[in-house]
Structures are given as C-alpha cells and as structure tokens.
C-alpha positions in Angstrom: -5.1 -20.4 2.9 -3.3 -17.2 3.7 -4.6 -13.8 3.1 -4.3 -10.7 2.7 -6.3 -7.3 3.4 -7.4 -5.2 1.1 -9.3 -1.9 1.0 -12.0 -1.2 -1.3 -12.5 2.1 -2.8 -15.5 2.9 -1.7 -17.4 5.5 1.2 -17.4 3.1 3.9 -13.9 2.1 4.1 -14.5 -1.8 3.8 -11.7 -4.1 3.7 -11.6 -7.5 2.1 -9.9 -10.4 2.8 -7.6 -11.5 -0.7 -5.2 -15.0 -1.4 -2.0 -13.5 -1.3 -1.5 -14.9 -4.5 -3.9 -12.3 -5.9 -1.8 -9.2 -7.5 -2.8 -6.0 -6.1 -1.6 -2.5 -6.1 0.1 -1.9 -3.1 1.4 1.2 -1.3 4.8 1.5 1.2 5.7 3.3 4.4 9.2 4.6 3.4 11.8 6.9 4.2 13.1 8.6 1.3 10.8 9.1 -2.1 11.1 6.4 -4.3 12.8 5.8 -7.0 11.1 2.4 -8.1 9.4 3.1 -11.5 5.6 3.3 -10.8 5.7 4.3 -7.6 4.9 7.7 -6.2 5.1 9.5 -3.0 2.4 10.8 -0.9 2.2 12.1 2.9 -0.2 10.2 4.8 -0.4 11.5 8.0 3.1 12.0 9.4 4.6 9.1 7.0 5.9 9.0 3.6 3.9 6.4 1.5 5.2 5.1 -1.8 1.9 4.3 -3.9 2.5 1.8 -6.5 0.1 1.1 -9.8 1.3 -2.3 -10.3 -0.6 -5.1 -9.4 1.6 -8.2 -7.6 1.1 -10.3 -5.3 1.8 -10.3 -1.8 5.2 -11.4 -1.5 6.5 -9.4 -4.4 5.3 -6.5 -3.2 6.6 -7.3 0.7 9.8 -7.5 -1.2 9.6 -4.4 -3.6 9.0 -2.5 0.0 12.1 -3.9 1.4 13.6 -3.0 -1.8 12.8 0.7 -1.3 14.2 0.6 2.3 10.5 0.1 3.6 7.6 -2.1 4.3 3.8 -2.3 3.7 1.9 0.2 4.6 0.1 -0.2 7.9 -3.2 2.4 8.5 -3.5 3.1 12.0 -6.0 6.3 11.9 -9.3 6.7 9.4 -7.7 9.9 8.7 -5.1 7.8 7.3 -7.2 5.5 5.5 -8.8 8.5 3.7 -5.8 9.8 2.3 -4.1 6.5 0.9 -7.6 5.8 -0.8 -7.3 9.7 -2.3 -3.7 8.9 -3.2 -5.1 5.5 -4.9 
C-alpha cells in the first residue's frame, strides 16, 4: 500500500501516515497566487503556498499543483510547519 503524510492539527505537530486514496486538503508551493477556485495564498517562510479546502486524493491533488505551475508542499523548518497549520 502507498501512502501519504499527513499533518494533524494539533500542538505537537504529529504526522500520519494516509492511503493515498484518502481525499485530503492539500496545500502547494507555487509561484504566482492562484487562481484555482478554493485555493488561497499564504507566505510560509520564504515560499508562496496555495492552501486548498478541497479534499482529494493524492494524485489529484499532485496534479491540481502541476496545474498551478507548482507542486506539493514540502516543510523543511517547524517554523514552517507552524504557519501552514495556522493557514489550515
């Protein structure tokens, strides 16, 4: 089975392991704000992120990134983290 990871909302920071077949919200590292319609932009750290309320799975929303001229966002900091779960 291939998964995915997912970040609960919570004080810790946890992350979960999801079947990619599960719809999630997702969020994307992009270049431009987007234009997709439930998506919204928000700084985090030095990279615009496109945070989108609709739930897919994980290769629709791969491919709702690419769309947008981006790709799934990737946290490298807890600094990071923090401010994609505020924007969430």
């Amino acid at each position: 089975m291939v998964l995915a990871a997912t970040l609960n909302n919570n004080a810790r920071g946890d992350w979960n392991d999801e079947p990619c077949t599960d719809a999630l919200r997702f969020a994307c590292e992009v270049g431009a704000p987007p234009t997709n319609v439930g998506c919204s932009a928000v700084s985090v750290g030095n990279q615009l992120v496109a945070v989108c309320d609709r739930a897919v799975p994980f290769g629709e929303a791969e491919a709702e990134c690419a769309d947008m001229c981006g790709a799934l966002a990737r946290i490298d900091s807890a600094e990071e983290q923090d401010a994609l779960l505020a924007a969430l």
